[in-house]
C-alpha positions in Angstrom: 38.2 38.6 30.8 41.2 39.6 28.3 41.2 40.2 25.2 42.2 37.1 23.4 39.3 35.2 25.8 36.9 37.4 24.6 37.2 36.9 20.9 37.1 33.1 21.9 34.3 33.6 23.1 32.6 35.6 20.7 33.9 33.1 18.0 32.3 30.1 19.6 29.2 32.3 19.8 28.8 32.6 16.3 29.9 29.3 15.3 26.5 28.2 17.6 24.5 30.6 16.0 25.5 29.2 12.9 24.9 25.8 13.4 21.6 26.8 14.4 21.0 28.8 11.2 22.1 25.6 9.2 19.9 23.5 10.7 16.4 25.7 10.5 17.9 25.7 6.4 17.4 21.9 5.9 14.7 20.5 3.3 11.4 19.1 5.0 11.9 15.7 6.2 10.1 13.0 4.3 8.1 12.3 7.5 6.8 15.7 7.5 5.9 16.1 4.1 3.6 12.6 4.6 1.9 14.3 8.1 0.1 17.0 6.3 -0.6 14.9 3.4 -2.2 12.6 5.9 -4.0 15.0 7.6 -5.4 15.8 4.1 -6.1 12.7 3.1 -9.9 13.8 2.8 -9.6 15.7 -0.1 -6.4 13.7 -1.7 -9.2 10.8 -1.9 -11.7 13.1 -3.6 -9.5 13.2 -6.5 -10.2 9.6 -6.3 -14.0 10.3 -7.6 -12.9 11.3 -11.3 -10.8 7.9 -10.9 -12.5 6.0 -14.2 -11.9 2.2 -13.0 -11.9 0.5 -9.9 -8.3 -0.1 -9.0 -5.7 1.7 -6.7 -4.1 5.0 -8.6 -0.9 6.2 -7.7 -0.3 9.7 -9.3 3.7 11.2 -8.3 3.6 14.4 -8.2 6.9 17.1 -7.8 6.3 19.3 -5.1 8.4 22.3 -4.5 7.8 24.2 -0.8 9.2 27.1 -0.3 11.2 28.4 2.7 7.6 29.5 4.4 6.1 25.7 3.7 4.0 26.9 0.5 3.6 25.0 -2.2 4.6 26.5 -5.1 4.8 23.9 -7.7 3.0 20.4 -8.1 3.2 18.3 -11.1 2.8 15.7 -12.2 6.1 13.2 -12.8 4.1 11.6 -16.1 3.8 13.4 -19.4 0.7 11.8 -19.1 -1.7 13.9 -17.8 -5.2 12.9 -16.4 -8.2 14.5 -14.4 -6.7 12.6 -10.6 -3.4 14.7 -11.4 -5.0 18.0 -12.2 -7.3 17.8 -9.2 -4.4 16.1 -6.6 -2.2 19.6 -8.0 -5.0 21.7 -7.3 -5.3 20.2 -3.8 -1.3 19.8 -3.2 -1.1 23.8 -4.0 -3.6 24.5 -1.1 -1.0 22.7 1.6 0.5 24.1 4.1 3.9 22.6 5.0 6.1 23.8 8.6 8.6 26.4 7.6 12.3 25.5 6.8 13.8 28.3 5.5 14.8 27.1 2.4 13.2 25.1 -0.5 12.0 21.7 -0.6 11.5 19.3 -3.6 9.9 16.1 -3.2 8.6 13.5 -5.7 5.7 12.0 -3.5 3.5 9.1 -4.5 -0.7 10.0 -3.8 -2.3 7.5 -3.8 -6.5 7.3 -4.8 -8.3 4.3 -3.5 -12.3 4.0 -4.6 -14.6 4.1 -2.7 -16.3 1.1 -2.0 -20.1 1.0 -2.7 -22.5 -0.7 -0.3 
């Protein structure tokens, strides 16, 4: 191979490796940010139990995930503050997200259904 298809090569090489790179940077999809919530759902809802009335809640809180899928920040979007929020921050700093290698802010919407009684 000369020389001039070698550095051809070599270029190509790196501009694959950086496309890669770019793409293992992007911000958690929206979809992935509502899995783990999902699979949390159990103690999202417990938050529910300091709820005061009997109607749906929905609490937005700013979550901001570091590169390793840590939570790092969660708070509320009111200036209202309230016992669901405090305890759905609490929980939301527990979570585990998939690592992205970069940051990730979200605004996302819990919401706290009560519980029925029988």
């Amino acid at each position: 191979m000369n020389r001039s298809a070698a550095s051809l090569s070599f270029a190509l090489v790196l501009a694959a490796s950086g496309l890669a790179a770019a793409e293992e940077l992007r911000p958690l999809k929206l979809e992935a940010v509502d899995q783990v919530i999902e699979q949390n759902d159990r103690a999202v809802q417990a938050c529910a139990r300091a709820a005061r009335g009997r109607d749906t809640l929905a609490v937005i809180l700013h979550l901001e995930i570091d590169g390793d899928g840590k939570v790092v920040a969660a708070v509320p979007t009111s200036e209202k503050a309230s016992a669901e929020s405090a305890c759905l921050s609490r929980v939301a700093r527990k979570l585990h997200f998939p690592s992205t290698g970069t940051v990730s802010r979200v605004d996302y919407p819990f919401m706290l259904t009560p519980q029925l009684r029988r």
